[in-house]
VOSEPA-114536 format. One line per 4 residues: their letters; for each residue x negated, y, z negated of C-alpha. Coordinates in nm, 3 decimals. Example, Ala and Ser with C-alpha at 12.3 -4.5 7.8 and 13.67 -1.06 7.14 Angstrom:
BEGIN
as> -1.230,-0.450,-0.780 ~ -1.367,-0.106,-0.714
This chain:
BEGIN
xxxx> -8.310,13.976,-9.145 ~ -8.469,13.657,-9.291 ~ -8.481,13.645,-9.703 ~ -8.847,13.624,-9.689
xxxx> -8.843,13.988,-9.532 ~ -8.576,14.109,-9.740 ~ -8.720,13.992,-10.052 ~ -9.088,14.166,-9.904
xxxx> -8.912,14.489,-9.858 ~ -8.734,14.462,-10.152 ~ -9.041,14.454,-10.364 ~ -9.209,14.719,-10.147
xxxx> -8.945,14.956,-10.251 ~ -8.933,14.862,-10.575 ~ -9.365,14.934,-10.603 ~ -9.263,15.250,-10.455
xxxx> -9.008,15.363,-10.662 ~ -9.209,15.270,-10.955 ~ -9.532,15.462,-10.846 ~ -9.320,15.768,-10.768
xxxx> -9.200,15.770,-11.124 ~ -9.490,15.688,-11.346 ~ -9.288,15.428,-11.473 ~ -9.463,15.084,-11.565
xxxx> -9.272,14.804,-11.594 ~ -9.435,14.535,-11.820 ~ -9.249,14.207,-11.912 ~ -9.190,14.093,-12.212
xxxx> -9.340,13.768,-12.183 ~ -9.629,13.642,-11.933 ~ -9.520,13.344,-11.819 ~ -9.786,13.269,-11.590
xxxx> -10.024,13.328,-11.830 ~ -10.325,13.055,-11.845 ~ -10.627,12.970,-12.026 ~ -10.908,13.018,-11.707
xxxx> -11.209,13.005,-11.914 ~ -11.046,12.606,-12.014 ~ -11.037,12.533,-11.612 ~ -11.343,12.673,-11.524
xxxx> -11.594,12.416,-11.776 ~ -11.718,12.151,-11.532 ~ -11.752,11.901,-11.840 ~ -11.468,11.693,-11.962
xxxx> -11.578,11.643,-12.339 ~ -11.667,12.051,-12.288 ~ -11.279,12.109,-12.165 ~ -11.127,11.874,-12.417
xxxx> -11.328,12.071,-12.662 ~ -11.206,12.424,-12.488 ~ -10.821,12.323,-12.479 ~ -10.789,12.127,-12.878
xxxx> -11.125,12.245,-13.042 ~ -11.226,11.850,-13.098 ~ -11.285,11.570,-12.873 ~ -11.082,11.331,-13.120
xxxx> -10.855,11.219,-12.850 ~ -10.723,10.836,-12.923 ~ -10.514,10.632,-12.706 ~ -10.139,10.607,-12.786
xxxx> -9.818,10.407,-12.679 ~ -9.637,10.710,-12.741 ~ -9.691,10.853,-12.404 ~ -9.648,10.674,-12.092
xxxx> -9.839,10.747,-11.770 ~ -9.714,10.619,-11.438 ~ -10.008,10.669,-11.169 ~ -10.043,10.502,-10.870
xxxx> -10.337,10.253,-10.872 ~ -10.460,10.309,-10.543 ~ -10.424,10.696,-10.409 ~ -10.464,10.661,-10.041
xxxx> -10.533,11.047,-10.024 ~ -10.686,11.200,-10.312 ~ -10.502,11.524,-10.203 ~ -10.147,11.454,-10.320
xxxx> -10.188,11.202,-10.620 ~ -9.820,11.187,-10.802 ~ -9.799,11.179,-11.148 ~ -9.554,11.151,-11.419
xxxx> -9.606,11.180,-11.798 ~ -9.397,11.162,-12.066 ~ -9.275,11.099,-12.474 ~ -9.019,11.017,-12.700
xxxx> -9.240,11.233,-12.966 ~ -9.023,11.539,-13.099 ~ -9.155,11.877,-13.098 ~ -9.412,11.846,-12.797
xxxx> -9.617,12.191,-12.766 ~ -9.815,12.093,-12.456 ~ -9.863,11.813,-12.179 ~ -10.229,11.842,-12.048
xxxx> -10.383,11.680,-11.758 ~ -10.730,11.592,-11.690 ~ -10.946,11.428,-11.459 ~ -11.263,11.288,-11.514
xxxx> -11.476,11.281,-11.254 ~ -11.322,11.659,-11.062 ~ -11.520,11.912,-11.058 ~ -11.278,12.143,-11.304
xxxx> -11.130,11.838,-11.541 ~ -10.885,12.059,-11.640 ~ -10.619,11.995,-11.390 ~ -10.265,12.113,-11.535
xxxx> -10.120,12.196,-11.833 ~ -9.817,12.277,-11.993 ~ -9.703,12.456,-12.264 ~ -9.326,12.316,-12.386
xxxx> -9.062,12.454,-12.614 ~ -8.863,12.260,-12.864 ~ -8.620,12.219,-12.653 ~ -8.778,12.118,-12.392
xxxx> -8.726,11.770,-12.286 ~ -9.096,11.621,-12.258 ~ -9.163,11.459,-11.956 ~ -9.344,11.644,-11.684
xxxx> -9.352,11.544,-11.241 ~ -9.656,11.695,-11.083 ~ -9.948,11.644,-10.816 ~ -10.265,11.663,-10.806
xxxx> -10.580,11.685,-10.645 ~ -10.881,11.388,-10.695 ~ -11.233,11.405,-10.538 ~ -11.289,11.047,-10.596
xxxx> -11.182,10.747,-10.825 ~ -11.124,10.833,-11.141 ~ -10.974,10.841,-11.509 ~ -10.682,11.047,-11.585
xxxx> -10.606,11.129,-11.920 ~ -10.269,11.299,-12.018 ~ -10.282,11.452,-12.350 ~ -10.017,11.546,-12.569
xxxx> -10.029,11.801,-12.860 ~ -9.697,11.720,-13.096 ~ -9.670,11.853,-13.459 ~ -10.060,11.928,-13.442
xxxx> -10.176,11.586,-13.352 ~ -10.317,11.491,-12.990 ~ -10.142,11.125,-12.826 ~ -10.306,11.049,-12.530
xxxx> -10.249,10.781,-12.231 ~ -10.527,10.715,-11.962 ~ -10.558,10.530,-11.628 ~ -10.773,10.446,-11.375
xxxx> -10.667,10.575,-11.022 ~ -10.888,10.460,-10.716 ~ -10.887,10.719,-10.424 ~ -10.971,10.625,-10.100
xxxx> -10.982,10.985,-9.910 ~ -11.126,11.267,-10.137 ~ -10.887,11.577,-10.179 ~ -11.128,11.802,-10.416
xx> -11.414,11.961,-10.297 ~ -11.457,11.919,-9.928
């Protein structure tokens, strides 16, 4: 037996067991919890506005964003953001010209160490912004990626 079929069997039982019992078992914290009304708007200044509840968002050397400057497929675009700025709430991604600007986002601990690795999706060249929300105040870094095969939208 493969773990992917032990693991499906093992929740199956589980669901089972559970519906047999009346039992519901809730966590205690949603983890995968996310804003979709935020990645639905179509309009950056609109999702800016949904995520912070301004559009005051200035540029700052406090946060570095490495992006390449040429994505040859707009598919798988790497990205890496991050700050020396201490008590980081969130690391937000958004790109201008996709049809959802909203890409990512990520809500951070304390202890987290802020610097986030991702990939993303880009129908066309574009500004990325990376925001980030530390002791109430929004830093942001931008840059212009060029994509030469579309990855959003067809």
């Amino acid at each position: 037996m493969n773990r992917r079929n032990f693991l499906k069997n093992s929740l199956m039982t589980a669901a089972t067991i559970t519906t047999f019992s009346g039992l519901m078992i809730k966590p205690k914290r949603l983890y995968a919890a996310w804003p979709k009304a935020s990645f639905d708007i179509t309009d950056l200044n609109d999702s800016i506005n949904s995520v912070y509840g301004h559009n005051n968002l200035n540029e700052s050397s406090e946060v570095m964003l490495k992006a390449p400057d040429i994505a040859e497929n707009g598919a798988i675009v790497p990205l890496n953001v991050k700050t020396k700025l201490k008590n980081v709430e969130s690391i937000m991604i958004f790109v201008e010209n996709n049809p959802q600007p909203l890409s990512s986002g990520y809500n951070l601990s304390s202890k987290s160490v802020p610097t986030v690795g991702t990939r993303i999706k880009m129908g066309n060249t574009s500004k990325v912004i990376a925001a980030v929300k530390s002791n109430g105040k929004i830093y942001t870094a931008s840059k212009e990626v060029k994509v030469t095969i579309g990855g959003c939208g067809g």
